[in-house]
C-alpha positions as CSV (number, residue, x, y, z in Angstrom):
1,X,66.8,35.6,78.9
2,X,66.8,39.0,81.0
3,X,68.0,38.3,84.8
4,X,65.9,39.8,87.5
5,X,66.0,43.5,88.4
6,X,67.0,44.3,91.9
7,X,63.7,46.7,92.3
8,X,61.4,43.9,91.4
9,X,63.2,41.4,93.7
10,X,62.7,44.0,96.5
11,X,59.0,44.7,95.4
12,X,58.3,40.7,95.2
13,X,59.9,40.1,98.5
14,X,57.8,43.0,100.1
15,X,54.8,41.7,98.6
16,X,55.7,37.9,100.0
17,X,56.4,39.2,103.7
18,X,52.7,40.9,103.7
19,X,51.2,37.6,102.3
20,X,53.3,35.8,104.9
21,X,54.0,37.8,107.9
22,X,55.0,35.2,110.1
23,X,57.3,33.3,107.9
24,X,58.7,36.9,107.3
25,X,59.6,37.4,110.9
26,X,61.0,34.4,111.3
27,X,63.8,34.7,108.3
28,X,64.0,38.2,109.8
29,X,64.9,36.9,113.4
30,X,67.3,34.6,111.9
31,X,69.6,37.4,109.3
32,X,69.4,39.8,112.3
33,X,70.8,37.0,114.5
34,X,73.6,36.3,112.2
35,X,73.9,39.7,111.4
36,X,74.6,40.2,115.2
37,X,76.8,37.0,115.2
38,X,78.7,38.9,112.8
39,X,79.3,42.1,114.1
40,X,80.0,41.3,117.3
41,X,83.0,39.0,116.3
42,X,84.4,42.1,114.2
43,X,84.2,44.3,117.2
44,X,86.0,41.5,119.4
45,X,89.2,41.1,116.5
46,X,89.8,44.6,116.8
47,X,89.4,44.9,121.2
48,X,90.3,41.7,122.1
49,X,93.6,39.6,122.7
50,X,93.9,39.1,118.6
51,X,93.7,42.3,117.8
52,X,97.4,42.8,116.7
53,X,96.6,39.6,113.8
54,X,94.0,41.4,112.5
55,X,96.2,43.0,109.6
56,X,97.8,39.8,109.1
57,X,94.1,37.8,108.7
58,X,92.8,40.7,106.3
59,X,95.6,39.9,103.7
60,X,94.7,36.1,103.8
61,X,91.3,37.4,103.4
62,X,92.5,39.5,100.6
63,X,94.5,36.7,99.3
64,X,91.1,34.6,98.9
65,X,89.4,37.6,97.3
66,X,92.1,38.1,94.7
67,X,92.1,34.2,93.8
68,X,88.4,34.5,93.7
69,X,88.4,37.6,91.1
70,X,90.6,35.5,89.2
71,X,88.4,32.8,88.5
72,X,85.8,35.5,87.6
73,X,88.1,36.9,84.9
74,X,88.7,33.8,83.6
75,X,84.9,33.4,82.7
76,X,85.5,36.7,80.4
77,X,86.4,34.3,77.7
78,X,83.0,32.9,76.8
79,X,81.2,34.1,74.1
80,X,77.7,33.1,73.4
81,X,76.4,30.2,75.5
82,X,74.6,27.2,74.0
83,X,71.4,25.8,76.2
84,X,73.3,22.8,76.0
85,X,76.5,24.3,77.3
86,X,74.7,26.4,80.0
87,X,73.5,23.0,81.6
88,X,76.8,21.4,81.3
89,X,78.1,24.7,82.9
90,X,75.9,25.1,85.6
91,X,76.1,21.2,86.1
92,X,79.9,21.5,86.5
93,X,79.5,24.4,88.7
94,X,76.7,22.3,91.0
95,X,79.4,19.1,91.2
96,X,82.0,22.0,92.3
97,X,80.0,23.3,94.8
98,X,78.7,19.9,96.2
99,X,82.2,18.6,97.1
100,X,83.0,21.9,98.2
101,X,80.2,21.3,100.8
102,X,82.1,18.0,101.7
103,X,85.6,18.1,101.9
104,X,85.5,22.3,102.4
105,X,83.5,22.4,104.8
106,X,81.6,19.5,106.5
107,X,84.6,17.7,107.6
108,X,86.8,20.6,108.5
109,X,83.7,21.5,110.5
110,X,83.4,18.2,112.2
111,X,87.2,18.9,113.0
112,X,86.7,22.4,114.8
113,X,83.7,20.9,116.7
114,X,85.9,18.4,118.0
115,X,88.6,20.7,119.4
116,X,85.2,22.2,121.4
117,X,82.9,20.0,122.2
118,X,85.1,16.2,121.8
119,X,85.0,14.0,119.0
120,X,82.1,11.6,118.0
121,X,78.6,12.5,118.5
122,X,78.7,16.0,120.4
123,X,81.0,17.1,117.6
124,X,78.5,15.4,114.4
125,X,75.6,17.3,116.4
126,X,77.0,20.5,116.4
127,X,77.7,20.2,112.8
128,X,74.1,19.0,111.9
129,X,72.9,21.9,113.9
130,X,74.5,23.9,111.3
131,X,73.0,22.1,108.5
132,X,69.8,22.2,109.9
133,X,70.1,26.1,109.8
134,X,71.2,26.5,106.8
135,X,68.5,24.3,105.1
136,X,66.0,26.7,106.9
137,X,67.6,29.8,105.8
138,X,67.1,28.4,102.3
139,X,64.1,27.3,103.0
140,X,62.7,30.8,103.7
141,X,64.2,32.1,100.9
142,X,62.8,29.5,98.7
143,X,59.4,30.4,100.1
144,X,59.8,33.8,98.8
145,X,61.9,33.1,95.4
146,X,59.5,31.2,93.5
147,X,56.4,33.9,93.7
148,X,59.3,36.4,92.3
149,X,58.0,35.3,88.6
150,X,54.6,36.4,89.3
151,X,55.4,39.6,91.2
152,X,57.7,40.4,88.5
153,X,55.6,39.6,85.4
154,X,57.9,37.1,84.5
155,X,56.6,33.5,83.3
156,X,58.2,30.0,82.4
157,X,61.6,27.7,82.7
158,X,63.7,30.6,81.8
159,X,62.2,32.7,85.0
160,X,62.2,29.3,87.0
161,X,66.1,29.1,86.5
162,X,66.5,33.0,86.7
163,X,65.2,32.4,90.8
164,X,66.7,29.3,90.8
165,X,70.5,30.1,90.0
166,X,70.3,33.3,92.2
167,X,69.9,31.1,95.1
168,X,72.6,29.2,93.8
169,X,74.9,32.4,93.8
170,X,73.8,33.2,97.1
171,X,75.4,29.8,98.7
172,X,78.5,30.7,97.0
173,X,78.5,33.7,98.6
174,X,77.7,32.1,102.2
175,X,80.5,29.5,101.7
176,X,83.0,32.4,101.2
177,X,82.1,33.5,104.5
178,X,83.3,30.5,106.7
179,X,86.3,29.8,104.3
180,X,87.5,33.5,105.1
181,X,87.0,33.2,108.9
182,X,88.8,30.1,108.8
183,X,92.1,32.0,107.1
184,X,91.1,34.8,110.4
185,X,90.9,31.7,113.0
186,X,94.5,30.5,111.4
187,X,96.0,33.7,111.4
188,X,94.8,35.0,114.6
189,X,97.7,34.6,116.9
190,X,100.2,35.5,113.7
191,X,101.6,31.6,113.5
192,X,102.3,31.6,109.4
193,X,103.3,28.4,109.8
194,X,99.9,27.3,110.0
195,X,98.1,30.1,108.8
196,X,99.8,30.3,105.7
197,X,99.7,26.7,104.1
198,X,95.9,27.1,104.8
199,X,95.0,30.8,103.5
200,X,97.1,29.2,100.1
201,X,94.9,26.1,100.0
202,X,91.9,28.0,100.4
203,X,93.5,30.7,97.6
204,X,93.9,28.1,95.3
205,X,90.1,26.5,95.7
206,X,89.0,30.1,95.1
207,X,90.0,30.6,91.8
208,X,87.6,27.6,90.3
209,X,85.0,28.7,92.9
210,X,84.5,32.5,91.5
211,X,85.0,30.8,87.9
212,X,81.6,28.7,88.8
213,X,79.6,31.9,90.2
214,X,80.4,34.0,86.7
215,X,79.4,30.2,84.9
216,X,76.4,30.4,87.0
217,X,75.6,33.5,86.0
218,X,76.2,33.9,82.1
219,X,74.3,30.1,82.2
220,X,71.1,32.6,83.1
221,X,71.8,34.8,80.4
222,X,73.6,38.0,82.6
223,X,75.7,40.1,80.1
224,X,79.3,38.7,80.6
225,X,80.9,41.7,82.2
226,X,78.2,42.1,84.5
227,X,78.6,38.6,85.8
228,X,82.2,39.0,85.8
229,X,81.9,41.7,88.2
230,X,79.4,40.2,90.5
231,X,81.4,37.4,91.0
232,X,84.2,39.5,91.8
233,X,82.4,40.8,94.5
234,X,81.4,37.7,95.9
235,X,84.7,37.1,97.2
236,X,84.6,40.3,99.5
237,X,83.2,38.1,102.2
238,X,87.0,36.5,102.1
239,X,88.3,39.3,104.1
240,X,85.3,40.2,105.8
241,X,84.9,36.4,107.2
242,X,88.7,36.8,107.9
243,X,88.1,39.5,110.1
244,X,84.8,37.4,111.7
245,X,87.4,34.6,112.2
246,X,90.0,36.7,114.6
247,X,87.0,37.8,116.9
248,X,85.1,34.1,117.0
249,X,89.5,32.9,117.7
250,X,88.6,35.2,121.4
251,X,85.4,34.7,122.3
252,X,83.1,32.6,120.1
253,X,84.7,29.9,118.9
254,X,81.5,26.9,118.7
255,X,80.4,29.6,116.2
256,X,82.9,28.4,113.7
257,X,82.1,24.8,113.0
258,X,78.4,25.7,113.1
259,X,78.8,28.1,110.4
260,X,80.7,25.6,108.2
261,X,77.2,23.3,108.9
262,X,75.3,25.8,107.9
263,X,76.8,26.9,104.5
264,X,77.3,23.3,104.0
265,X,73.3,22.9,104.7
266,X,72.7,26.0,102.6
267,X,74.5,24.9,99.6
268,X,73.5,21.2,99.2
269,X,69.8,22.5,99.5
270,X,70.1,24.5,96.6
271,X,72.4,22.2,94.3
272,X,69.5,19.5,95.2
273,X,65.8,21.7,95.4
274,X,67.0,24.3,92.5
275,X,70.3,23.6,90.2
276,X,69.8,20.3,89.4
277,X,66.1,19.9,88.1
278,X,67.1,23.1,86.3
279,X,69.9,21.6,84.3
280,X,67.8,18.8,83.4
281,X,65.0,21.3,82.2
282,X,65.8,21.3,79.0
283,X,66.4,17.3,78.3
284,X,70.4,17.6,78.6
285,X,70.4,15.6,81.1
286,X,73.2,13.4,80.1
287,X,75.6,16.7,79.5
288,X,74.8,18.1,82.7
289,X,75.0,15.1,84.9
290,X,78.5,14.5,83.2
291,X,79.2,18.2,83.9
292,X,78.4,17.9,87.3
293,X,80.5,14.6,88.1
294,X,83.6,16.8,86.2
295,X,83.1,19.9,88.6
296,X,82.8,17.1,91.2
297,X,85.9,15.3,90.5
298,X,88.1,18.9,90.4
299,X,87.3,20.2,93.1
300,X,87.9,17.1,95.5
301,X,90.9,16.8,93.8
302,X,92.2,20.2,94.6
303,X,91.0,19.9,98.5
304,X,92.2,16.7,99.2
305,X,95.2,17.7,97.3
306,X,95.7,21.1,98.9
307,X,94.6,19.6,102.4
């Protein structure tokens, strides 16, 4: 199957937000928030009290990417991609990400609320707001995603998972962000004695995690080079979180643990609404729900392992 051109994802999305003005402000308001979020903590790593870390956070960040590309490369080695083996794939991916979103993300949130706002329910809230966010975010997107077929001239399953797994990628991408600021947060007054165990943990759960986003990929039928490269680039936002991580360290640190929510949120939405009725799409069930429990199983092995 042929993956979606980025001209006709713009022209679909354009067409969406004049159908949908409202809903299309809304998203809008919420990117440029983040966006702003964003910006504003880079600006404050390189004038405020961290700003002689920041070298020392961008090669953690770098150290994240690098483990990420890794992963990628290793996805080089498939060759032609059974149906049955692209569920199984993407399943294993989906069971990667999920526990990914627990033991990455929700309770290392949970933790950094704690040091803010106390432990117990003030902490669990902020987290939840988070969540709540992110399942919005996706929830916009997912309002725009599905009409992509028909803007696009594109009909059944095959363009269903071609949406589908994008969203998918997109997560990934969004949970490289918070993992990269916290390497930044770790880093940012220069203590490698806790910086560095973490920026390695994190290195390590990299490698499987930009294996999965290439998986994701080739399971959609993207040429193997080209997903290789994309999910390269998906571990950029290691180094650019890294950097958003020194500047939230001086000046917006509730940020932190509401971002891990919110990727958290993002990601479970997807692996729930999209990945998994995909891999069951074309009656594999049993090889993709096996898949999944495998992905599962590794990748709460290597972050309860790494801590």
């Amino acid at each position: 199957m042929d993956s979606v051109s980025p001209a006709s994802l713009r022209r679909a999305w354009a067409l969406q937000a004049q159908s949908h003005p409202l809903v299309a402000i809304g998203l809008g308001l919420g990117l440029v928030a983040v966006a702003w979020l964003c910006a504003s903590s880079i600006y404050e790593a390189f004038t405020g009290e961290n700003r002689a870390h920041v070298g020392l956070a961008l090669a953690g960040g770098m150290a994240g990417f690098a483990a990420t590309a890794a992963g990628a490369l290793a996805a080089a080695v498939f060759g032609h991609v059974s149906t049955r083996s692209q569920d199984s794939m993407l399943g294993f991916a989906a069971g990667m990400m999920l526990a990914a979103s627990a033991f990455s993300l929700i309770l290392p949130g949970l933790e950094a609320a704690a040091l803010q706002v106390g432990e117990g329910p003030r902490a669990a809230a902020v987290v939840v707001l988070g969540l709540g966010l992110g399942v919005l975010l996706m929830l916009g997107l997912d309002y725009f995603t599905p009409h992509l077929h028909e803007a696009s001239g594109q009909r059944g399953p095959d363009s269903a998972r071609v949406g589908g797994v994008w969203l998918f990628v997109l997560t990934i991408v969004l949970h490289n962000l918070p993992e990269g600021m916290a390497i930044g947060v770790s880093l940012s007054n220069g203590d490698l004695a806790i910086g560095l165990p973490l920026t390695s943990a994190i290195a390590i759960q990299d490698i499987p995690e930009g294996l999965a986003v290439a998986i994701a990929l080739r399971a959609i039928g993207m040429p193997r080079g080209r997903a290789v490269l994309v999910a390269i680039a998906s571990g950029l936002m290691e180094p650019l979180g890294a950097l958003i991580g020194v500047g939230m360290a001086s000046g917006y640190a509730l940020a932190y643990p509401i971002s891990m929510g919110l990727a958290a949120g993002a990601m479970i939405f997807v692996v729930s609404h999209e990945v998994i009725p995909e891999t069951h799409r074309n009656g594999h069930e049993t090889a993709a729900t096996v898949g999944l429990m495998g992905g599962f199983a590794v990748m709460m092995f290597l972050d309860t392992a790494l801590g």
